[in-house]
C-alpha positions in Angstrom: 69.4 98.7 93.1 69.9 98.6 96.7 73.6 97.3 98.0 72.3 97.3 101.4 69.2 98.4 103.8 68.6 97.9 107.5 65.0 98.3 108.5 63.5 99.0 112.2 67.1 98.0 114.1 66.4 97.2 117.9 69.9 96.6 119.3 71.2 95.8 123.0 74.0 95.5 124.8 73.0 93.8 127.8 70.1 95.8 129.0 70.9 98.6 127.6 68.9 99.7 124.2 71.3 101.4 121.9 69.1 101.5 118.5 65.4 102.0 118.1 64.1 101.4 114.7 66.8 102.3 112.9 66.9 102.2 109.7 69.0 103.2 106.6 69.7 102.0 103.0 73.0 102.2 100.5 72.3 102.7 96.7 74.4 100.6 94.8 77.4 102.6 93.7 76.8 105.7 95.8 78.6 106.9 98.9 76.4 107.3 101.9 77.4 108.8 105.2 76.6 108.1 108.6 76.4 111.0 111.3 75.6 111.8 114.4 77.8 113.2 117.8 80.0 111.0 120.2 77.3 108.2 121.7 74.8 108.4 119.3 75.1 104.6 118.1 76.9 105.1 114.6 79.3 102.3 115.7 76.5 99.8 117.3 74.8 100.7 113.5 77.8 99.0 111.7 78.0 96.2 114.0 74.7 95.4 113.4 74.8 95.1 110.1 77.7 93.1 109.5 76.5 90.9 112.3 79.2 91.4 114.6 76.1 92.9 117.4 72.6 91.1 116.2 70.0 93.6 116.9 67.3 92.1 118.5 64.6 92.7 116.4 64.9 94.3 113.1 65.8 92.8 109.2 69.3 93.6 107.4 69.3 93.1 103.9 72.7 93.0 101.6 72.3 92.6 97.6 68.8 91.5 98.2 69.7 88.9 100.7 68.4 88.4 104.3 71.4 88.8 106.1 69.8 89.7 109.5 71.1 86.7 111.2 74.3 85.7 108.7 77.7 85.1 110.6 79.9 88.2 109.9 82.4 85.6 108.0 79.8 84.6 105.6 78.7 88.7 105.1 82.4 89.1 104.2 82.4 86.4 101.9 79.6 88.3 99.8 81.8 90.8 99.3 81.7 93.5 102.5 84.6 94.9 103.4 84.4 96.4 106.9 87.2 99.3 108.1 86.4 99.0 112.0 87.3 101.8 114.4 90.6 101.7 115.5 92.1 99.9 112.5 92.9 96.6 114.2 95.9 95.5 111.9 98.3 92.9 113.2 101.0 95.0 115.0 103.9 91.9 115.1 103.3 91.2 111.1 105.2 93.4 108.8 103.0 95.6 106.6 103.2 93.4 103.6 102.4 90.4 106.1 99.2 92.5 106.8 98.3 92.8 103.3 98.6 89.1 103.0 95.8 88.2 105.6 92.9 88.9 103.5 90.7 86.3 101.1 91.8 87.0 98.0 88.8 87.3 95.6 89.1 88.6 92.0 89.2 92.4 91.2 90.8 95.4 90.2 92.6 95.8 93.5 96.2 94.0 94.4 98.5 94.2 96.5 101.0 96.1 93.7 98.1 98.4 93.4 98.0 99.1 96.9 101.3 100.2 97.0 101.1 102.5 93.9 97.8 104.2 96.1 99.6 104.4 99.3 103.8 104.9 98.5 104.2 105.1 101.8 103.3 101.6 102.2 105.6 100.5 99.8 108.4 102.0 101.6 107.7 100.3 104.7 106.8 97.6 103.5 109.2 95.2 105.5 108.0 97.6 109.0 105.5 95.9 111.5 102.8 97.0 112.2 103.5 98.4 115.6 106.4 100.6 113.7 103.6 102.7 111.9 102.2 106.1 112.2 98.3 106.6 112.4 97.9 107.6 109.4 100.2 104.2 107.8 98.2 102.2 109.7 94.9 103.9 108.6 95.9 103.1 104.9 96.9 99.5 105.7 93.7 99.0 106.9 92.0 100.3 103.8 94.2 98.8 101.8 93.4 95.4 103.6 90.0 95.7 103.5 90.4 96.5 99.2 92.2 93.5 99.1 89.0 91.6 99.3 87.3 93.5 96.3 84.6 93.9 98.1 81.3 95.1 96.2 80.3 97.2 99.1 83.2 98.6 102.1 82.1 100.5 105.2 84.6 102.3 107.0 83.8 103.1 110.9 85.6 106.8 111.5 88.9 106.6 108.9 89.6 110.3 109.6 89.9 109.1 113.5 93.1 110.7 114.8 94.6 112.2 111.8 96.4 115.1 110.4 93.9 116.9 108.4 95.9 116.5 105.4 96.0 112.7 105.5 92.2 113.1 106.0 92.4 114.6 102.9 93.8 111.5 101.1 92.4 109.1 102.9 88.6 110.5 101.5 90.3 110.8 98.2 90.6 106.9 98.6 87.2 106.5 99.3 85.8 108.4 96.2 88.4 106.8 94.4 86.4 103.0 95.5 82.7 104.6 94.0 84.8 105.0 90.8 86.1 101.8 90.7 82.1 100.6 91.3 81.8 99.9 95.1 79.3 100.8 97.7 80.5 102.8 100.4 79.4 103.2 103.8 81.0 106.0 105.7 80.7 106.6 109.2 82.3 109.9 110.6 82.7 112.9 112.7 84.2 114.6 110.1 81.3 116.3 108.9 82.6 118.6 106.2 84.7 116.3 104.6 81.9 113.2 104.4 79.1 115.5 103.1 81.6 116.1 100.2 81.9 113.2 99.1 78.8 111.4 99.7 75.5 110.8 97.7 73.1 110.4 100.6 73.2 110.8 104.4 72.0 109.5 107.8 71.9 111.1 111.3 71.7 109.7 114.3 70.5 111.1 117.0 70.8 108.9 120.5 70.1 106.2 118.8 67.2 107.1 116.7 67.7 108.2 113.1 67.3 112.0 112.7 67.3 112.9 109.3 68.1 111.2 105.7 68.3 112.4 102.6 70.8 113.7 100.1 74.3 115.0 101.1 74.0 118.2 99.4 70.4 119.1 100.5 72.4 118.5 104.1 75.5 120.6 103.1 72.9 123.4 102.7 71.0 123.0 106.4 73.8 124.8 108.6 71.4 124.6 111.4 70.8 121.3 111.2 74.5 120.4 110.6 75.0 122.2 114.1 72.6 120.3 115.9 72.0 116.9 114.3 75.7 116.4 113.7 78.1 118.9 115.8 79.5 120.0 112.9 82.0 123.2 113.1 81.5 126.0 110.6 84.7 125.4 109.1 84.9 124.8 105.7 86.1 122.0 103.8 88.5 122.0 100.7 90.7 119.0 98.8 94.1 120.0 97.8 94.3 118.5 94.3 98.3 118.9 94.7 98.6 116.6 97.4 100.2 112.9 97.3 99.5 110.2 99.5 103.1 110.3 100.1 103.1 113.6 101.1 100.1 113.3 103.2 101.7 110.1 105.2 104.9 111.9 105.5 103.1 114.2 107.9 102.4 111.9 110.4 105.7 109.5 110.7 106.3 109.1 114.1 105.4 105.3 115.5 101.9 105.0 117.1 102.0 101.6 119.6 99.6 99.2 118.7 98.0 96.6 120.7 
């Protein structure tokens, strides 16, 4: 079953055209990634689909439902959680506060279970938002958006800005969703690290879509890595050892938030 597919995507800002055809598609339970250099549209992509930037021309569907032209409040309310670049949490409410914005809906995920994933969170629970490293607020915005149980979450660039080993357990969180039976959507530059994880992948290219198919077949394709996605030949490895409080603990200095 598909959780979501976007088919020939034509989207503007002003008069400038950002997507041409694109399309892409999200088995249900899988992780699929969505690449592509600085510019290439992967942000203008997400919009699209959870209608916060209506492509012009083009059909979004989301558990078999035309959602092309669905407000973004009603897309949430069928259970999309959307991790937006930048992580946008509420820097004068304390982190707890933050966690307490969401619509609850009924699920595995609290908020005593987001503070047994992310410790750190816990312990600053009483901080505002503003008080936070990065990599805290990175995990309060997950954490908010698993709040809503949502059957499918799409993160735009989670790895943004980060130690690489909070990266680490920030992916970790993201497999850890497909176990619990989500969709996932993962837009990154991280290249390495998302082809791990994911079932299926996407390139963009300037707005066009380059390449799909599955993550490993795209793991294998160095060239195309190199080109398509501006990948570095470094390689990629989880360290099984590491907590998320040891991860956050990395990156504790305050980052000022809007």
């Amino acid at each position: 079953m598909i959780a979501l597919e976007a088919e020939g995507l034509n989207t503007f800002y002003g008069k400038s055209h950002i997507l041409y055809d694109v399309g892409l598609k999200v088995e249900e339970g899988s992780i699929t990634t969505l690449l592509g250099r600085n510019g290439a549209g992967k942000t203008t992509t997400l919009r699209s689909l959870v209608g916060l930037t209506p492509a012009r021309s083009g059909k979004v569907t989301i558990f078999g439902k035309d959602t092309t032209r669905t407000p973004t409040y009603r897309i949430a309310q069928m259970g999309v959680g959307y991790v937006p670049e930048g992580r946008k949490i509420f820097a004068h409410l304390t982190v707890e506060d933050n966690l307490r914005v969401p619509m609850e809906r009924p699920g595995p995920w609290t908020i005593d279970r987001v503070f047994k994933t992310f410790p750190r969170l816990a312990e600053r629970r009483m901080n505002k938002g503003r008080q936070l490293s990065g990599g805290e607020q990175e995990m309060l915005s997950i954490g908010r958006a698993l709040l809503l149980n949502p059957k499918l979450l799409i993160l735009d660039e989670p790895s943004q800005g980060l130690a690489p080993l909070i990266v680490q357990e920030v992916f970790k969180i993201v497999q850890q969703t497909k176990a619990d039976g989500m969709s996932v959507l993962l837009v990154e530059q991280n290249v390495r690290a998302s082809l791990e994880i994911a079932d299926y992948a996407f390139v963009l290219d300037h707005g066009i879509m380059g390449w799909s198919g599955t993550a490993a077949d795209l793991m294998k394709d160095e060239e195309r890595i190199q080109e398509l996605a501006g990948a570095s030949a470094e390689e990629w490895s989880f360290d099984d050892d590491l907590s998320a409080q040891e991860a956050v603990a990395l990156s504790h200095q305050p980052t000022t938030v809007a």
